[in-house]
Every structure is written in structure tokens, then in C-alpha cells.
N, C-alpha and C positions, 0 to 999 in steps of 0.2 A: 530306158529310163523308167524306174518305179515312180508311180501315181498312187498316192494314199486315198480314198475314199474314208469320207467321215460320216458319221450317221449319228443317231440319239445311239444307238447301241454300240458303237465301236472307241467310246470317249478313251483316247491317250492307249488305244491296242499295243501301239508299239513302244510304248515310252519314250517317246520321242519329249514329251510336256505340254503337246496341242492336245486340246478339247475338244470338243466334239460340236462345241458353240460354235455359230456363225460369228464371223468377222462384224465390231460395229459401228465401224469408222468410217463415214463415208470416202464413195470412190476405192473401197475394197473389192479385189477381185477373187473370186473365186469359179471352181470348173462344175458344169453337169452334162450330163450328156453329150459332150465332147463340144461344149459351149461356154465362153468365161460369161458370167454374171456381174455387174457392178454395179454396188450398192450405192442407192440415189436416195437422196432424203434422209429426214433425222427423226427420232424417236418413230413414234408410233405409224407414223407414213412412211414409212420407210420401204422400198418394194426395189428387189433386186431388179434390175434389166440386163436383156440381153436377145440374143435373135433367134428364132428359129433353124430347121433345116432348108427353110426356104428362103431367107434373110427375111422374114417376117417378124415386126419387135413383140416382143415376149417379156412381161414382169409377171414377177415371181414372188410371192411375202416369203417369209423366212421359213416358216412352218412347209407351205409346197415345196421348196428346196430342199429343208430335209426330210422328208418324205422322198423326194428322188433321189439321194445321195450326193455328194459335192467332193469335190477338192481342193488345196490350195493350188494355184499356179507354180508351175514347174519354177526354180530356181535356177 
């Protein structure tokens, strides 16, 4: 199965019509480092979670995600 990585730099690569923008609906999921993230909170507080490699919890603002690369969840 292909996993798309999205970044500031790879906005709409494949022309599929996804952007390169983070999801901003809460309870959005999306992948990093082989981790789903879910977006908790609204506007400005708004900070991805999700766990470590060691199930240690982990939030993320939107900017460190992409900084690490993300993906949508498989279909």
C-alpha cells in the first residue's frame, strides 16, 4: 500500500487535490512516524496527540508535525 507524505514543500505533488495543509477539524487523524496523531482542541490551542515509541503521550502543534512529515490515514 502507497503512503503519501505531505510537507510545506510537496503541496498537491501528485494531483490528487490534497494540500499540503494540516487537517482542521477536530478529531482529525492523521500519520508521523508510523504514529496516527488526533487533533484535540479548536483554534489557536489546538495541539495534535498521539504516543510515542514507548506509548509515552506525545502532542505536537501543527508546525512540529510538519516539520516531521505526516500523512493521511490509509483508506
Amino acid at each position: 500500500m502507497r503512503t503519501e507524505t505531505h510537507s510545506a514543500e510537496t503541496a498537491d505533488a501528485d494531483g490528487d487535490g490534497r494540500s499540503a495543509e494540516l487537517p482542521t477539524t477536530p478529531c482529525s487523524v492523521v500519520w508521523s512516524g508510523g504514529h496516527s496523531y488526533v487533533l484535540e482542541g479548536v483554534g489557536g490551542r489546538s495541539l495534535w496527540a498521539g504516543v510515542d515509541d514507548r506509548g509515552h503521550p506525545r502532542f505536537l502543534t501543527g508546525t512540529e508535525l510538519q516539520r516531521r512529515g505526516w500523512s493521511l490515514p490509509p483508506r
